[in-house]
DRENDO-790445 format. One record per residue: residue in three letters; x, y, z of N, C-alpha, C in turn. Coordinates in steps of 0.001 Angstrom, whole numbers, padded with zeros to 6 digits, always signed. Atoms other than C-alpha are relative to their C-alpha. Layout:
<nodes>
alaXYZXYZXYZ...
</nodes>
This chain:
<nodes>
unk+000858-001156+000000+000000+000000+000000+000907+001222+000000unk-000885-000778-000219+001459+003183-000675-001082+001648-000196unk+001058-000808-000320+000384+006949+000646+000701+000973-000470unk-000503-001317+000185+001635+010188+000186-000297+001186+001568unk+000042-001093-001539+002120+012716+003452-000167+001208-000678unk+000698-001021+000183-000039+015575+003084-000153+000932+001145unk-000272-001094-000748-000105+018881+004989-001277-000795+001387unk+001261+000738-000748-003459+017152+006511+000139-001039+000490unk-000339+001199-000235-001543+014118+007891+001521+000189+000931unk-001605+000282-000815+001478+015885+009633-000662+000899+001819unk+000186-000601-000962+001896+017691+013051+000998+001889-000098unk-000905-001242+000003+003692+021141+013919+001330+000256-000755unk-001266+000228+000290+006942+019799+013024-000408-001041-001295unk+000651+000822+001245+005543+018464+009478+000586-001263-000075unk-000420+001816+000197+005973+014773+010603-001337-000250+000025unk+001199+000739+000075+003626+012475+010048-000765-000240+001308unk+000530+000238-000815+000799+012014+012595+000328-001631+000511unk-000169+001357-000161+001354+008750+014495-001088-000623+000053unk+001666+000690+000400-002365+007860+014411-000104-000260-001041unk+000487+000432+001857-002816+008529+010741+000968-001095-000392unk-000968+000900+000907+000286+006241+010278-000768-001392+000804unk+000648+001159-000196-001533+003648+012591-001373-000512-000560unk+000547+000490+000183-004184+003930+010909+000211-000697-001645unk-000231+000381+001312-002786+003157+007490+000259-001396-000054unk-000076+001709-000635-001425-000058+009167-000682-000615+000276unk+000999+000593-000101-004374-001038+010011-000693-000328-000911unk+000655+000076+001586-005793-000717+006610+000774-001193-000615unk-000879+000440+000681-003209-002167+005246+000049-001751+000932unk-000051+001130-001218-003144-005278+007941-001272-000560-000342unk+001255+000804+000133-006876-006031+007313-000032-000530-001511unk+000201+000202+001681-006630-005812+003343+000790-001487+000197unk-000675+001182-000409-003882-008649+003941-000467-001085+000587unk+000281+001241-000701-005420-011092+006334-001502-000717-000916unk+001352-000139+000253-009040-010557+004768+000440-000652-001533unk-000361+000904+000776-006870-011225+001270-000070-001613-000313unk-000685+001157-000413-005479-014333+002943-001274-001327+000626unk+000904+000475-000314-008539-015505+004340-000998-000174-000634unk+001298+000067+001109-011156-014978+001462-000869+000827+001121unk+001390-000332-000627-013487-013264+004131+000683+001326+001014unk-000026-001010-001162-014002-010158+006432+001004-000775+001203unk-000891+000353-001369-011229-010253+009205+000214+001609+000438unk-000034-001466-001067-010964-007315+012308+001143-000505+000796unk-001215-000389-000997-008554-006370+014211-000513-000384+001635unk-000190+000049-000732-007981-008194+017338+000767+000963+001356unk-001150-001045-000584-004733-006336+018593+000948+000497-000607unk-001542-000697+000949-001822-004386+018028+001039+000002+001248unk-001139-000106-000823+001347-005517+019955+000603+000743+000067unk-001206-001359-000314+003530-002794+019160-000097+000801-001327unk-000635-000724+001016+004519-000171+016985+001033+000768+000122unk-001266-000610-000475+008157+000618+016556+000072+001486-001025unk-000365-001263+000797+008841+004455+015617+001230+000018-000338unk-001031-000174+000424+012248+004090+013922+000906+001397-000109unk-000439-001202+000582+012951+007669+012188-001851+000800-000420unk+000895-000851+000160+010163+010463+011614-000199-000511-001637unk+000109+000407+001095+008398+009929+008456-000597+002006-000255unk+000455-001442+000036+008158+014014+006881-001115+000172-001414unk+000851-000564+001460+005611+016302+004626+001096-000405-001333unk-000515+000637+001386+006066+014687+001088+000601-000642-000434unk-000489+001499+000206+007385+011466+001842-000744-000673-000683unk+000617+000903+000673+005988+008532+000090-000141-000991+001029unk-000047+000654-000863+005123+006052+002465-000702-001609-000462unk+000757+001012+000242+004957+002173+001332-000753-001286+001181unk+000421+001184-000973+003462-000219+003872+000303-001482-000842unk-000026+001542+000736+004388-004094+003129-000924-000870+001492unk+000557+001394-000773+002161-006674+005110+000228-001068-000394unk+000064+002326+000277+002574-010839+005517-000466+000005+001054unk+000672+000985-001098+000389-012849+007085+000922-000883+000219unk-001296+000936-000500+003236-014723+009254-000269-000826+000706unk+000135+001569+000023+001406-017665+010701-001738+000160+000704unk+001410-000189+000042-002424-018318+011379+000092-001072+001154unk+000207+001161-001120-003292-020106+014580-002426-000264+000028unk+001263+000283-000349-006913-021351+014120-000759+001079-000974unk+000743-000498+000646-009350-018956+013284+000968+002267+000569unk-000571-000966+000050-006618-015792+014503+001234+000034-000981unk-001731-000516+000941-002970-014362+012471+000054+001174+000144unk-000850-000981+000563-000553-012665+012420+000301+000500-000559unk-000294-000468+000993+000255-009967+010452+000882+001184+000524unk-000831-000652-000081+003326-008002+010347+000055+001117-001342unk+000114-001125+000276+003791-004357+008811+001106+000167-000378unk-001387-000566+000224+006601-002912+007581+000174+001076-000678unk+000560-001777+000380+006928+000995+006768+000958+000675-000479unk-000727-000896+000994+009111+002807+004029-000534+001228+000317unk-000126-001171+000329+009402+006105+003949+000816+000765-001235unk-000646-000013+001114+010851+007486+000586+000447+001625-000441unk-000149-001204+000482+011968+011121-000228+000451-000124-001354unk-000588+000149+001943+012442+011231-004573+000985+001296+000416unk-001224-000926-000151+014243+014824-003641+001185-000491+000075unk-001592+000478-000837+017324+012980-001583-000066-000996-000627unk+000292+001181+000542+016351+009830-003090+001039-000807+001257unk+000055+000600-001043+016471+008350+000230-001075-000781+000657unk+001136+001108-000136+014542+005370+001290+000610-000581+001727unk-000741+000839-001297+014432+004202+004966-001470-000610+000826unk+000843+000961-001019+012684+001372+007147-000658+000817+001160unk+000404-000499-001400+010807+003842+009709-000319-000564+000700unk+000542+000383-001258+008663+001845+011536-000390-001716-000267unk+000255+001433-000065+007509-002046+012190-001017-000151+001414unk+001153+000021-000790+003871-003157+013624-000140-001471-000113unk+000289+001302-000558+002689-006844+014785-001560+000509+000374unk+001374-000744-000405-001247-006782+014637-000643-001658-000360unk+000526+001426-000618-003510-009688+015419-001692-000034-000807unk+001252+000405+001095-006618-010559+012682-000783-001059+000406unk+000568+001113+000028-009231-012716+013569-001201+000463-001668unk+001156+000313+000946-011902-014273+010501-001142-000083+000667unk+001555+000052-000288-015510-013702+010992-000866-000360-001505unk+000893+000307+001003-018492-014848+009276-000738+001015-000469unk+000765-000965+000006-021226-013063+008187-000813+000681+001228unk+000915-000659-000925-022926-012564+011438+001180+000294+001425unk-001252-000342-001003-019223-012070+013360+000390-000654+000428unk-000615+001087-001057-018661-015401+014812+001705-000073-000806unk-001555+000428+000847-014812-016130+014052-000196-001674-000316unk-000048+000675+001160-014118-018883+011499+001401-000752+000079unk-001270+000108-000276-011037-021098+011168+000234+000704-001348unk-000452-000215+000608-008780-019821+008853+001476-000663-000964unk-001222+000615+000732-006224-021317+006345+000840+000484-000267unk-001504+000173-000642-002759-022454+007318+000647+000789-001021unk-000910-000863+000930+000138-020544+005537+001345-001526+000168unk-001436+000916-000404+003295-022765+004673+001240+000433-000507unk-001025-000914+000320+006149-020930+004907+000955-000408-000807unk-000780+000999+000708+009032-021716+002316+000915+000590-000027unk-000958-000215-000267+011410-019139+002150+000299+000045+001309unk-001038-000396-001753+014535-018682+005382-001173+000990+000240unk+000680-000877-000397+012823-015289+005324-001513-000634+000870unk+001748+000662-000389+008701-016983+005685+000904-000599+000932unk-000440+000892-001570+010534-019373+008364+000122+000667+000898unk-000786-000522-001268+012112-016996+010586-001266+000723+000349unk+000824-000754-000630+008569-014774+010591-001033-000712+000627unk+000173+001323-000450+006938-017993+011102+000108-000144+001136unk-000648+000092-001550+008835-019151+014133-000099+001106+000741unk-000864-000815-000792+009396-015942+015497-001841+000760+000404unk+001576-000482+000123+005324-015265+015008-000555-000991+001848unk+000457+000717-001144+004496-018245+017474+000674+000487+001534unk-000163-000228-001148+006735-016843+019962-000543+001535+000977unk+000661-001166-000111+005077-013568+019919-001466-000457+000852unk+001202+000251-000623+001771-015154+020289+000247-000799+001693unk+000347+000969-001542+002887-017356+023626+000029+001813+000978unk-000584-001013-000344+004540-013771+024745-001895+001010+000548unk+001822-001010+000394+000342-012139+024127-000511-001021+001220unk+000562+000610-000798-001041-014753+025750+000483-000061+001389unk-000795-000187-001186+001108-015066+028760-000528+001595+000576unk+000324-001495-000338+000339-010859+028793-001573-000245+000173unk+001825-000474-000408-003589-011534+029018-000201-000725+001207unk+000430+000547-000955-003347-014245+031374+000460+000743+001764unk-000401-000703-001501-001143-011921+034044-001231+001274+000234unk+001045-000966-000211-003839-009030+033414-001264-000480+000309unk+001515+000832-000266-006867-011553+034229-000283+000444+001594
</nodes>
């Protein structure tokens, strides 16, 4: 997915709003799972979002999503956030989000969803590194119970 930073999308210091950029991730996170799934999928959670470097007025901003492993009728989906100036012709990794998709039906119940099988090193390592996230979530809901 890719956006363009508009005067209507920055703050004082013409950086990008960090909402509007979460919410692009989010967009961008559902189009992906909902892809991946054939069906409506919502946003469970959002583990994190790392702010790297400021993203400024009249950057280009690409978002990349993968669905990095599906447990049941939830997945994972990881973010990943370019920022691009054509002026400097400078391109840099700003930020990285981990956001949690469940499948619903038509009337909202969640659904299972179909497995992913990872094949490249890359798919492996987000793979593996997905499940340990999820014990990491879970472990975090069961101490807040």
């Amino acid at each position: 997915m890719t956006e363009l930073v508009l005067p209507n999308h920055t703050n004082q210091f013409s950086n990008l709003f960090g909402g509007q950029l979460m919410h692009w991730i989010d967009i961008c996170a559902a189009l992906t799972s909902s892809k991946h799934a054939q069906r409506v999928c919502v946003t469970a959670s959002v583990d994190r979002i790392d702010f790297h470097h400021p993203i400024k007025l009249g950057d280009v901003v690409t978002l990349r999503a993968s669905v990095n492993r599906v447990f049941n009728t939830s997945m994972e989906v990881g973010v990943k956030i370019f920022a691009e100036n054509f002026k400097e012709g400078k391109k840099l990794h700003t930020n990285s989000a981990y956001l949690t998709f469940v499948a619903v039906d038509k009337e909202g119940h969640p659904v299972k969803t179909t497995d992913i099988i990872p094949e490249t090193d890359e798919e492996k390592r987000r793979y593996n590194e997905a499940l340990k996230r999820r014990e990491t979530r879970l472990k975090s809901r069961k101490g807040n119970s």
